[in-house]
Backbone as ProteinMPNN parsed JSONL, in Angstrom:
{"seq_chain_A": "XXXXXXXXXXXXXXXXXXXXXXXXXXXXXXXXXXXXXXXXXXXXXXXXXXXXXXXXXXXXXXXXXXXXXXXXXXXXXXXXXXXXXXXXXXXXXXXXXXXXXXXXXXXXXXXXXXXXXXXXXXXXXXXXXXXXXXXXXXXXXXXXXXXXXXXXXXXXXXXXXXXXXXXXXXXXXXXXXXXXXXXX", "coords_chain_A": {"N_chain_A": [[-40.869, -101.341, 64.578], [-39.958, -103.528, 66.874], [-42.139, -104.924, 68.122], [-44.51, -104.739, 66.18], [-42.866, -106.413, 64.114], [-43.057, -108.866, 65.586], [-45.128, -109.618, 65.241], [-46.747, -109.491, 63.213], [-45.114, -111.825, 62.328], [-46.208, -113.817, 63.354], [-49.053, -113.98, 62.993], [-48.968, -114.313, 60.214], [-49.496, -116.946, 57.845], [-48.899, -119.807, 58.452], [-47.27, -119.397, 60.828], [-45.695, -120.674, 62.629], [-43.083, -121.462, 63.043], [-40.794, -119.98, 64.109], [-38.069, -120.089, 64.573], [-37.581, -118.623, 61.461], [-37.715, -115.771, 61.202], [-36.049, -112.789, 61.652], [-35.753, -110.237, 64.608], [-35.017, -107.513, 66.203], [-33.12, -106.307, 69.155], [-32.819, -103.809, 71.366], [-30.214, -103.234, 72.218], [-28.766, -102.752, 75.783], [-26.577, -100.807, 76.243], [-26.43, -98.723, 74.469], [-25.518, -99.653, 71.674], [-24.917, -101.17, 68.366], [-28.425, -103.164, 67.593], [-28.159, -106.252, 67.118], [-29.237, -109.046, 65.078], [-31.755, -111.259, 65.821], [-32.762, -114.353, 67.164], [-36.33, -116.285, 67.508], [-37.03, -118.932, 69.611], [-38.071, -122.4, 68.876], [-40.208, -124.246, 66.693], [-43.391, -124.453, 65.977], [-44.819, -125.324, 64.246], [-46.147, -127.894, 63.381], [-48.084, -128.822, 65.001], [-49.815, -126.497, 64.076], [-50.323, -126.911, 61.449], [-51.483, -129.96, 61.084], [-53.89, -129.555, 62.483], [-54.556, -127.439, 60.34], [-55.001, -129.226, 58.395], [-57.234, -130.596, 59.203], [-59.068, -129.552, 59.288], [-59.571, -128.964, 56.373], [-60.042, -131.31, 55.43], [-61.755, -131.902, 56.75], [-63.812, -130.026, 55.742], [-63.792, -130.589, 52.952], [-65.171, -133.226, 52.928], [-67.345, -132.598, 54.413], [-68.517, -131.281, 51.75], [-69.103, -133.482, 50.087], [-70.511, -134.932, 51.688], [-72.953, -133.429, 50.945], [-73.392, -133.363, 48.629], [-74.01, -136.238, 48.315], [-76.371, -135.93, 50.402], [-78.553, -134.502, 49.325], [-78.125, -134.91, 46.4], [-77.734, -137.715, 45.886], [-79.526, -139.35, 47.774], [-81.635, -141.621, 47.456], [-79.475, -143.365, 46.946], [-78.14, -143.416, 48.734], [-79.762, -144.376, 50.715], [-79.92, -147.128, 49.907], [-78.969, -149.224, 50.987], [-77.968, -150.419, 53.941], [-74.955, -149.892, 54.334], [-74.178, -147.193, 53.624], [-74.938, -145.108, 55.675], [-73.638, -146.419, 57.917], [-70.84, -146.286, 57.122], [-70.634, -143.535, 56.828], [-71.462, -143.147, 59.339], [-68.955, -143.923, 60.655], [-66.969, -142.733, 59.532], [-67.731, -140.291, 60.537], [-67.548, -140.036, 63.102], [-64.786, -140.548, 62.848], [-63.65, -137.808, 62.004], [-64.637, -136.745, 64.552], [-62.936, -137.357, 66.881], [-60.298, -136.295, 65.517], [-60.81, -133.967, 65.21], [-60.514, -133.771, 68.211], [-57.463, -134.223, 68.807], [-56.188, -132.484, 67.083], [-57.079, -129.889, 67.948], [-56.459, -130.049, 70.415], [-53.487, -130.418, 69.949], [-53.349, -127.868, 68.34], [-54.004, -126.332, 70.413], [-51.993, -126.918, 72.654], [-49.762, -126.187, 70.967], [-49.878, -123.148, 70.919], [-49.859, -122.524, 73.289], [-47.481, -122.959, 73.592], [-46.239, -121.382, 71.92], [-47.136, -118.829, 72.848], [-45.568, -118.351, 74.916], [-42.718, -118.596, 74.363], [-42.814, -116.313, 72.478], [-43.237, -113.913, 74.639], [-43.005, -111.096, 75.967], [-41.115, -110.329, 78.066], [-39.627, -112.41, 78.349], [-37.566, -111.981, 76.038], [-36.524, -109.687, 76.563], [-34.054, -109.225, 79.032], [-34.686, -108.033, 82.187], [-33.03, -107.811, 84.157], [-30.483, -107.294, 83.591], [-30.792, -104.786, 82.659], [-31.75, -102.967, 84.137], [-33.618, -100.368, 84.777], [-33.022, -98.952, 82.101], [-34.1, -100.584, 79.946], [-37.324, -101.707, 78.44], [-39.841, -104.475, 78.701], [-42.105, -104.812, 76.136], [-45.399, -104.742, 74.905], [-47.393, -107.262, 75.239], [-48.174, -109.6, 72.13], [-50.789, -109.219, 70.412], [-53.357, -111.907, 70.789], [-55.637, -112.731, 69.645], [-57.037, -114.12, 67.43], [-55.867, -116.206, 67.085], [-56.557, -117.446, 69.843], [-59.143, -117.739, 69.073], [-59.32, -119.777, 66.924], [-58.221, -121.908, 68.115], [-60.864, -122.286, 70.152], [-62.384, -122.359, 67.989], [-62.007, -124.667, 66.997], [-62.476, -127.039, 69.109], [-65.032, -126.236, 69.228], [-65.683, -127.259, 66.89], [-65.222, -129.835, 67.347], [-67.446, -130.337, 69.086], [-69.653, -130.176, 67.274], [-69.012, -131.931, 65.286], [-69.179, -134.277, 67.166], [-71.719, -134.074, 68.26], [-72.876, -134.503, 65.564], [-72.614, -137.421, 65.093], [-74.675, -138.968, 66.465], [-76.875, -137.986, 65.094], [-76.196, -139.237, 62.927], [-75.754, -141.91, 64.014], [-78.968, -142.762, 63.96], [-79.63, -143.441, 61.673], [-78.855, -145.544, 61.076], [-78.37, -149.338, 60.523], [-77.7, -150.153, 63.681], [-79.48, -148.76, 64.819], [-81.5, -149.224, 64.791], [-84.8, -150.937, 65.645], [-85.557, -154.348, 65.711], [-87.577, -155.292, 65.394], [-90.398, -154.203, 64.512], [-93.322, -152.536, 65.908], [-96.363, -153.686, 65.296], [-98.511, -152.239, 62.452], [-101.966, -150.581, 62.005], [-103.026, -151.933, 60.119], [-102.099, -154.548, 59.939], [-102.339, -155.953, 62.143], [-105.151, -156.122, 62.25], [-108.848, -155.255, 62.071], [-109.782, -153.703, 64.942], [-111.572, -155.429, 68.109], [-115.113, -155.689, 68.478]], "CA_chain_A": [[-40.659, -101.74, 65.953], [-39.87, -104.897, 66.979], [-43.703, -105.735, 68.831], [-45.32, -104.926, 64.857], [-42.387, -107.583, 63.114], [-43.567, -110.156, 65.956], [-47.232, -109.554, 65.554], [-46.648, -110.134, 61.542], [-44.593, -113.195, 61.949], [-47.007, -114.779, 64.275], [-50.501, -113.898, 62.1], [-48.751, -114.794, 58.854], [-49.927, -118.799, 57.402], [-47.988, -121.438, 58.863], [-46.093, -119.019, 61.411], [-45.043, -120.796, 64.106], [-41.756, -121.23, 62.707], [-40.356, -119.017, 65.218], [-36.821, -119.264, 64.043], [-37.549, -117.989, 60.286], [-37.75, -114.058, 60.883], [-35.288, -112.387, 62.908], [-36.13, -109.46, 65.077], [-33.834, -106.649, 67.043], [-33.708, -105.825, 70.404], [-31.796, -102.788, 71.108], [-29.032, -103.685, 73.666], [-28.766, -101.795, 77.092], [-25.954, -99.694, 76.665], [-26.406, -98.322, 73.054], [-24.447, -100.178, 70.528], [-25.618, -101.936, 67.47], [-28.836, -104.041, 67.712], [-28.059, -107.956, 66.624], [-30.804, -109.755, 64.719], [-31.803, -112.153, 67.188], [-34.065, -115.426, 66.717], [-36.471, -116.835, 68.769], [-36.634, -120.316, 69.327], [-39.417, -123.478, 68.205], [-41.07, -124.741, 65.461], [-44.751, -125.203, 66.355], [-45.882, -125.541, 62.737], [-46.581, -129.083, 62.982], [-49.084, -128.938, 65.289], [-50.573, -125.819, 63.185], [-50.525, -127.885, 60.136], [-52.351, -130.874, 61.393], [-54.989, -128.629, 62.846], [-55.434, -126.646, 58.85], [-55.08, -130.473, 57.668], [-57.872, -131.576, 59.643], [-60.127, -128.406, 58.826], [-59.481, -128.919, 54.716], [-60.308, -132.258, 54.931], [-63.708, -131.821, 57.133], [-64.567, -129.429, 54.836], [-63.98, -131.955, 51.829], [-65.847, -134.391, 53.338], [-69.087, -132.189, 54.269], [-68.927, -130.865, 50.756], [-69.121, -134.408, 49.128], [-71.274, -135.929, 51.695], [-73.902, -132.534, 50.803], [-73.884, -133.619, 47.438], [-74.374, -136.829, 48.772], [-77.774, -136.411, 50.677], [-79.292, -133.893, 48.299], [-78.484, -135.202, 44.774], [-77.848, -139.141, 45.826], [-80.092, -139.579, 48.767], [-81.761, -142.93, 46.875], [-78.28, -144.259, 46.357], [-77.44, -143.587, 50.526], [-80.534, -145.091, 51.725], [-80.166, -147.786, 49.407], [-78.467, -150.382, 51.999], [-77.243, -149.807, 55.107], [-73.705, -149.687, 54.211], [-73.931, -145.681, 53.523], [-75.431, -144.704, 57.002], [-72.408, -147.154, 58.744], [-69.948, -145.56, 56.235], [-70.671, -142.16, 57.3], [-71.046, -142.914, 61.237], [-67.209, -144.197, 61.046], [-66.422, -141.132, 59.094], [-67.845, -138.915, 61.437], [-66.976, -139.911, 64.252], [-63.005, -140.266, 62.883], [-63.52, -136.614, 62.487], [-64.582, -135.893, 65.845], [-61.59, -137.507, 66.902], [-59.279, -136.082, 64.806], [-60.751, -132.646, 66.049], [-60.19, -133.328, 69.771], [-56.474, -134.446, 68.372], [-55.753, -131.259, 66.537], [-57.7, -128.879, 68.565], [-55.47, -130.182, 71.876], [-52.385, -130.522, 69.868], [-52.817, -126.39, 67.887], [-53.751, -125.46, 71.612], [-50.426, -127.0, 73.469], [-48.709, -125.231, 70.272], [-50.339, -122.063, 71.101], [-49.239, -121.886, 74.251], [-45.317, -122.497, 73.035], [-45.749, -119.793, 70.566], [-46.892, -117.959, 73.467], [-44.016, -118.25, 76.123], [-41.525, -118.057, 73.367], [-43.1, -114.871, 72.104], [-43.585, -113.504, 75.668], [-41.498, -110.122, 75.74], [-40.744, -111.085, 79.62], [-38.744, -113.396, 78.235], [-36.932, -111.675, 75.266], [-35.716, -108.987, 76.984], [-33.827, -109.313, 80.34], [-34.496, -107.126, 82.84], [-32.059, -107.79, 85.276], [-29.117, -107.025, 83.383], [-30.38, -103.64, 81.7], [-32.281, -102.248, 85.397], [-34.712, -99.3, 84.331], [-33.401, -98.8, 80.835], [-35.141, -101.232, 78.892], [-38.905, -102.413, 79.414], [-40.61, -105.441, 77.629], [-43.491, -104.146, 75.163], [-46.928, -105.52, 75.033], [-47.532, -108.917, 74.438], [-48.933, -109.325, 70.962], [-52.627, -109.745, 70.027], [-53.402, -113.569, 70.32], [-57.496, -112.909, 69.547], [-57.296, -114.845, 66.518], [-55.319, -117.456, 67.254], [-57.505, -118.059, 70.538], [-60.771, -118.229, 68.388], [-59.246, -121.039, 66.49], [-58.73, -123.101, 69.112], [-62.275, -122.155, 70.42], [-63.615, -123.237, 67.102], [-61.508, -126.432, 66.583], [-63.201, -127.548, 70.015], [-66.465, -126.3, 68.999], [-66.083, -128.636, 65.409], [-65.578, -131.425, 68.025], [-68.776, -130.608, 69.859], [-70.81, -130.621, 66.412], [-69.036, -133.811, 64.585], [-69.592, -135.568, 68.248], [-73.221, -134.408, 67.787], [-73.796, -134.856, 64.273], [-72.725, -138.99, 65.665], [-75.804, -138.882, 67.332], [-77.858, -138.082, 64.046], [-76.338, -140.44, 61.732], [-76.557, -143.416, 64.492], [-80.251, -143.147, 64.507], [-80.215, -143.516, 60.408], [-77.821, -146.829, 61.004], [-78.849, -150.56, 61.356], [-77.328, -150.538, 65.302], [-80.45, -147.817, 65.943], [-83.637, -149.327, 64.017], [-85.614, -151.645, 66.437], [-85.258, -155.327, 64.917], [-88.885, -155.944, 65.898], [-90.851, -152.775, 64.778], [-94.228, -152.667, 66.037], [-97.184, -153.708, 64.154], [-99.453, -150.824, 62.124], [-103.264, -150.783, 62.35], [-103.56, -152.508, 59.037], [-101.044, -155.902, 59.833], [-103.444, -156.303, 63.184], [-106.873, -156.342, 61.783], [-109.841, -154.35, 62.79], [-110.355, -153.788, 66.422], [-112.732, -156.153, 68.018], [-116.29, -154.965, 69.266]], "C_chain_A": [[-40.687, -103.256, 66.035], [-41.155, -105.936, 67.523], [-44.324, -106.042, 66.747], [-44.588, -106.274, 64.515], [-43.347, -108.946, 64.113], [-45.234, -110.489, 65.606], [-47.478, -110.01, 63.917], [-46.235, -111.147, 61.111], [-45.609, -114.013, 62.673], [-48.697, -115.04, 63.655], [-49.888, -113.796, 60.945], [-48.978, -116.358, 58.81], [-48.551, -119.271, 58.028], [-47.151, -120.583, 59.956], [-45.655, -119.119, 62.357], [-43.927, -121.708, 63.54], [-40.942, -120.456, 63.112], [-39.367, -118.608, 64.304], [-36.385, -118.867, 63.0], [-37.54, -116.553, 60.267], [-37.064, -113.807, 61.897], [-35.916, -111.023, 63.022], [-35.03, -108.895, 66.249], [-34.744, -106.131, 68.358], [-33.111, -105.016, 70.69], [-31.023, -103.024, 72.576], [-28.948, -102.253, 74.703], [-27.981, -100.638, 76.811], [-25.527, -99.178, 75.447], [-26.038, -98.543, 72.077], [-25.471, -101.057, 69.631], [-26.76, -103.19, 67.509], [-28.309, -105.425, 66.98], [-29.085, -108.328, 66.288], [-30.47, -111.013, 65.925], [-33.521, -112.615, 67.272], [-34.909, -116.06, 67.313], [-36.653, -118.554, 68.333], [-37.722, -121.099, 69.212], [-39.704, -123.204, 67.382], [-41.787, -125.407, 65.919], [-45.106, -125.709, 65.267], [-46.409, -126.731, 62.512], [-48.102, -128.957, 63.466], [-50.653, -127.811, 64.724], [-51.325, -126.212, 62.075], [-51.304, -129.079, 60.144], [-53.864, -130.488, 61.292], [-55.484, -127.728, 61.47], [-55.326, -128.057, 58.215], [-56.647, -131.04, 57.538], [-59.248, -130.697, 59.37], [-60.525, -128.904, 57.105], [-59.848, -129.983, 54.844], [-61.806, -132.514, 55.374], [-64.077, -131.161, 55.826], [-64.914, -129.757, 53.285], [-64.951, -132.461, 52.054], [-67.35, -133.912, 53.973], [-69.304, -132.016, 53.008], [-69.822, -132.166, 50.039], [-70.733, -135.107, 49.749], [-72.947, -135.455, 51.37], [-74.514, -132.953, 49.825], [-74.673, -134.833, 47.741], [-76.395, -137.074, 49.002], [-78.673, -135.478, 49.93], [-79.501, -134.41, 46.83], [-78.684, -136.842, 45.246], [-78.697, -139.751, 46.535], [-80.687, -140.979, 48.508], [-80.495, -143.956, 46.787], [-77.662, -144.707, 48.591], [-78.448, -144.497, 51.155], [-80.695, -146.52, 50.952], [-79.637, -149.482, 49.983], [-78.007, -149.449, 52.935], [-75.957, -149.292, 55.07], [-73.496, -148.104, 54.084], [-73.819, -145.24, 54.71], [-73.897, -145.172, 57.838], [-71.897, -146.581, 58.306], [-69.8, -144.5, 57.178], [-70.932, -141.927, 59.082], [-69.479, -143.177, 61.421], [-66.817, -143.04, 60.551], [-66.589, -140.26, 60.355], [-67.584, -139.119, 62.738], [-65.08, -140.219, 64.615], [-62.777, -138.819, 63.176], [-63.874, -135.92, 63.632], [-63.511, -136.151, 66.691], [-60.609, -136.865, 66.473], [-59.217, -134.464, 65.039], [-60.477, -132.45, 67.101], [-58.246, -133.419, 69.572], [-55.817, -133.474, 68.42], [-56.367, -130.047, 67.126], [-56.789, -128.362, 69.764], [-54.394, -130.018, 71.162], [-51.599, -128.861, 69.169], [-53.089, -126.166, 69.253], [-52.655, -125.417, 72.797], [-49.387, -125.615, 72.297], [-48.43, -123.581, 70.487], [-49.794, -121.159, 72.227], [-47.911, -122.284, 74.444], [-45.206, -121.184, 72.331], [-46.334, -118.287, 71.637], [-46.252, -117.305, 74.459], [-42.829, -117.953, 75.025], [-41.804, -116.572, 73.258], [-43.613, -113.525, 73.403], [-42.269, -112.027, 76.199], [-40.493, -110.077, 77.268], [-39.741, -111.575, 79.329], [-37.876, -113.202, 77.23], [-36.033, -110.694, 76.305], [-35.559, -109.218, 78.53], [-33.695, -108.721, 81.045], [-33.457, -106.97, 84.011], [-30.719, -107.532, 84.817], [-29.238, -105.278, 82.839], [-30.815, -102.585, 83.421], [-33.146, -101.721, 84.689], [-34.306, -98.736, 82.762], [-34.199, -99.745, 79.783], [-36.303, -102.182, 79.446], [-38.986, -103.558, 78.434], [-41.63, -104.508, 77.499], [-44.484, -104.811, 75.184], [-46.664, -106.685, 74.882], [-48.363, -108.969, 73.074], [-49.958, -109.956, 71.468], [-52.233, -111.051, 69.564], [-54.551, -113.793, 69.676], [-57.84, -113.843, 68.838], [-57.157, -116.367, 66.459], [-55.663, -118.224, 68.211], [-58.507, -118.479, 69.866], [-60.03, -119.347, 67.565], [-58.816, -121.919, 67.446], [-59.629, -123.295, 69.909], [-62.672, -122.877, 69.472], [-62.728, -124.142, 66.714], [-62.351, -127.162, 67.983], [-64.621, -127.08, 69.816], [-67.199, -127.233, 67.736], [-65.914, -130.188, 66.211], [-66.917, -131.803, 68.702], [-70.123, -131.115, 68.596], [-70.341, -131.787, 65.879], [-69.544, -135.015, 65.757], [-71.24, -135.508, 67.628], [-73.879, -134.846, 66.741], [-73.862, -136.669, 64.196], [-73.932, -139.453, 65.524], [-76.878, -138.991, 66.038], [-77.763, -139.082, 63.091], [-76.838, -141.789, 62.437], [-77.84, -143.437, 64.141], [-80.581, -143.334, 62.743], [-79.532, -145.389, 59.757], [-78.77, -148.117, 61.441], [-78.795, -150.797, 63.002], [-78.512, -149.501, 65.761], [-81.644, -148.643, 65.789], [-83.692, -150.536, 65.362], [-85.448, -153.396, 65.357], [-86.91, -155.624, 64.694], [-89.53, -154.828, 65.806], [-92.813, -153.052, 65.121], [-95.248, -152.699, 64.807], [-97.842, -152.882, 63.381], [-100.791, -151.578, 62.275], [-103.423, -152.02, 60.913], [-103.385, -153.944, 58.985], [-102.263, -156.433, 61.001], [-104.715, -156.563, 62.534], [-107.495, -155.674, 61.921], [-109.8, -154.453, 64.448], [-111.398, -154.654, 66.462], [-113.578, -154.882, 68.537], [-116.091, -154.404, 70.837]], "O_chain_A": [[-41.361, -104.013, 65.336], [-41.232, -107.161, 67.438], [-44.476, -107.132, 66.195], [-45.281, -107.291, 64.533], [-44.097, -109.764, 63.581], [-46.076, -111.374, 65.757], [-48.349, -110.806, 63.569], [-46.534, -111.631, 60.019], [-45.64, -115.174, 62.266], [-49.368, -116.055, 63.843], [-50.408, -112.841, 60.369], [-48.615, -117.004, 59.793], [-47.386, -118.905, 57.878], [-46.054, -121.126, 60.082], [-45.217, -118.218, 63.073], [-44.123, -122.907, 63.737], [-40.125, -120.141, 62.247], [-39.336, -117.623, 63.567], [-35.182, -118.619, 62.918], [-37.327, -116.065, 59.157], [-37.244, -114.372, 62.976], [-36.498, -110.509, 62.067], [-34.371, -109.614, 66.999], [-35.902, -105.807, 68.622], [-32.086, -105.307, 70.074], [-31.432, -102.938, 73.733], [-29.052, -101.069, 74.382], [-28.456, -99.525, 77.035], [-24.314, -99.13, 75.242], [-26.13, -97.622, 71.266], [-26.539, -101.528, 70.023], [-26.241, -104.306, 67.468], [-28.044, -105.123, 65.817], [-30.057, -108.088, 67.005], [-29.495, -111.435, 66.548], [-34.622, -112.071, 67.356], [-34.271, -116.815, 68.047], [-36.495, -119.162, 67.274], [-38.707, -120.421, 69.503], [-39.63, -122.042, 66.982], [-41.569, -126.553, 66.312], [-45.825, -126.706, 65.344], [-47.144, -126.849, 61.532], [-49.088, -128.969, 62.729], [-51.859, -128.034, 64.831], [-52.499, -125.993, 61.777], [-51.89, -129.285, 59.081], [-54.732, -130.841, 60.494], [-56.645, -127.32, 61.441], [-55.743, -127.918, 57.065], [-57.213, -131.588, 56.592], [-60.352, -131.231, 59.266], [-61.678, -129.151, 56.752], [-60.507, -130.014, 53.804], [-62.725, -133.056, 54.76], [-64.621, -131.798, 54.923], [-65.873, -129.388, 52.607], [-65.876, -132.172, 51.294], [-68.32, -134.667, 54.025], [-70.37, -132.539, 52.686], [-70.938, -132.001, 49.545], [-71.674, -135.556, 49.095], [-73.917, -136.213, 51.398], [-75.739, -133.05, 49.751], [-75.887, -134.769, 47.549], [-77.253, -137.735, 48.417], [-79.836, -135.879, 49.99], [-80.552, -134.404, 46.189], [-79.795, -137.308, 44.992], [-78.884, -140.9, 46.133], [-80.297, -141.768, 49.368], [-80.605, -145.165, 46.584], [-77.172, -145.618, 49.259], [-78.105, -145.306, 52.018], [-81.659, -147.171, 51.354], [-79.901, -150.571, 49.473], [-77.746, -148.248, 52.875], [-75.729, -148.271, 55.719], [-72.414, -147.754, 54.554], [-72.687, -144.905, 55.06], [-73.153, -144.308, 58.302], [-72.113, -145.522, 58.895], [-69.027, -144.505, 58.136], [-70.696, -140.959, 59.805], [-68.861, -142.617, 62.327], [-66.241, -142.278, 61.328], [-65.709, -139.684, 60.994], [-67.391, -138.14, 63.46], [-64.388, -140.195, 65.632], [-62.079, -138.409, 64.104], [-63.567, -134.743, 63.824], [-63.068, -135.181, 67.307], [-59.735, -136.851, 67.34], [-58.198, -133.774, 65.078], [-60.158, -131.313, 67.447], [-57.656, -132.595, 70.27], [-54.997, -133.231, 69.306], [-55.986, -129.021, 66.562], [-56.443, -127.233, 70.112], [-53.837, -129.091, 71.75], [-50.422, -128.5, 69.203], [-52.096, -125.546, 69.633], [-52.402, -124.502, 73.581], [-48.695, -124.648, 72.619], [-47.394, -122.932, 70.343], [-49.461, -119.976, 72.312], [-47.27, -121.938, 75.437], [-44.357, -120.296, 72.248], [-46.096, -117.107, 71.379], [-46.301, -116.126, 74.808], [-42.143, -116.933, 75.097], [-41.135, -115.724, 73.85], [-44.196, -112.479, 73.117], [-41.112, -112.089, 76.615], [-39.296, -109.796, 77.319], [-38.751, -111.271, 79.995], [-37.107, -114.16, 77.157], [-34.938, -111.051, 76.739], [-36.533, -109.378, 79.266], [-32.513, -108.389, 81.128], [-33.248, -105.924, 84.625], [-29.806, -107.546, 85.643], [-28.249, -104.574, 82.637], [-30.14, -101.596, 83.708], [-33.636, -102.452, 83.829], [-35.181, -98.104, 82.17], [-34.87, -99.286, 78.859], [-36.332, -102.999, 80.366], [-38.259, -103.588, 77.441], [-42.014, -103.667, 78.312], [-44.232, -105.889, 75.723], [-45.626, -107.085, 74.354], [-49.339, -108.219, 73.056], [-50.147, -110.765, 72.376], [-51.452, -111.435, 68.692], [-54.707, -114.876, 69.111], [-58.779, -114.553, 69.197], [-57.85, -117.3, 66.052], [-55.439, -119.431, 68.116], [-58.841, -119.654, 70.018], [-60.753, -120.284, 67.901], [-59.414, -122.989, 67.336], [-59.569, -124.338, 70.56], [-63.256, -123.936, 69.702], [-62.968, -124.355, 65.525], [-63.009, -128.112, 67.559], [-65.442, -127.771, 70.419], [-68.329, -127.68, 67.539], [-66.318, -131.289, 65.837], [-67.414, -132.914, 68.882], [-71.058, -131.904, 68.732], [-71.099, -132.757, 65.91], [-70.042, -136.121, 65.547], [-71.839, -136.321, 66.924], [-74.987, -135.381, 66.707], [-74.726, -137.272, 63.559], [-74.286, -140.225, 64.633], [-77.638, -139.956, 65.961], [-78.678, -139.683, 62.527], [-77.717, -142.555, 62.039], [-78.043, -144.62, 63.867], [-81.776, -143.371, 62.448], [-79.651, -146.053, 58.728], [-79.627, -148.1, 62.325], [-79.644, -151.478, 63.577], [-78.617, -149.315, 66.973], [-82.595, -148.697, 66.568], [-82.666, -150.908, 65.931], [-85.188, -153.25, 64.163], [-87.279, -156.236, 63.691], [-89.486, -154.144, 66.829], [-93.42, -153.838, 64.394], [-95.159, -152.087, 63.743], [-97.712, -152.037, 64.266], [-100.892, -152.771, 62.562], [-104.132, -153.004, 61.12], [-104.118, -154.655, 58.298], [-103.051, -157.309, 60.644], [-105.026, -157.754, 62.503], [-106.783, -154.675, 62.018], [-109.794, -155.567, 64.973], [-112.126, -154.873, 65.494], [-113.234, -153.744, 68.857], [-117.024, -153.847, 71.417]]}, "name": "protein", "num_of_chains": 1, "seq": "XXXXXXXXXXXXXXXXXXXXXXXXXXXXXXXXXXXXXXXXXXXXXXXXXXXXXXXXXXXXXXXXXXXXXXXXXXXXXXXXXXXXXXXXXXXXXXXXXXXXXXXXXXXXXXXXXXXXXXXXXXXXXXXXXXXXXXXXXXXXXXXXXXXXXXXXXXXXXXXXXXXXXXXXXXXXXXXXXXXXXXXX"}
């Protein structure tokens, strides 16, 4: 049926390439379906959005190793701490980017793929219906969790500033020992 091919081209990798799989619609007044293509190529904004995933996920791996095996080598000047606040807060950027730019795509690949809009009801009357709309579930939860990797890289900001020169106090208060004894 023609709902399954769309529902397979649309949850296959990279598939908002609309006009790579053709799909039949069976014409009003019985004669040979026509393959028949739909139209856009979202894939860019798909591709950005698994760009920007593969490369977070690089870049926690390394910086894991980072504060577990090197942790002496990070706290060893400031320059690490700064390092890794510009990092992380490119990637929270780069998630609001690709989060907004797979969720505009999302909703092309879902007006295109909108059976409303494949089949025309005004020319066939009561013989031919549109069919479900395919299952989006999946393809919503990733643009749920591309905006939820912006809420934690914003926050994880927040943790590295406070390990950065722009947090420490220049002037840190004295300890009991630098003071002296209390007087009487």
């Amino acid at each position: 049926s023609s709902e399954w091919l769309l529902e397979s081209v649309l949850l296959s990798p990279y598939s908002c390439r609309l006009p790579k799989s053709p799909y039949q619609i069976p014409p009003c007044n019985g004669s040979k379906p026509d393959d028949t293509y739909l139209q856009g190529d979202f894939s860019s904004s798909a591709e950005f959005f698994v760009c920007v995933g593969v490369f977070g996920f690089l870049y926690c791996t390394a910086t894991l190793v980072l504060y577990l095996g090197f942790q002496h080598v990070y706290r060893q000047t400031s320059r690490g701490p700064t390092i890794d606040l510009v990092v992380t807060a490119a990637f929270a950027f780069l998630w609001l980017v690709s989060s907004s730019a797979w969720g505009k795509g999302l909703t092309d690949v879902k007006w295109a793929t909108n059976p409303g809009h494949l089949v025309m009801n005004d020319q066939c009357n009561s013989t031919c219906k549109a069919g479900e709309f395919p299952s989006m579930g999946r393809l919503n939860a990733s643009v749920i969790f591309g905006f939820l990797n912006l809420i934690l890289w914003a926050g994880n900001c927040w943790f590295i500033y406070k390990e950065t020169p722009f947090h420490k106090d220049p002037n840190p208060p004295a300890t009991m020992e630098e003071e002296g004894a209390p007087g009487p």
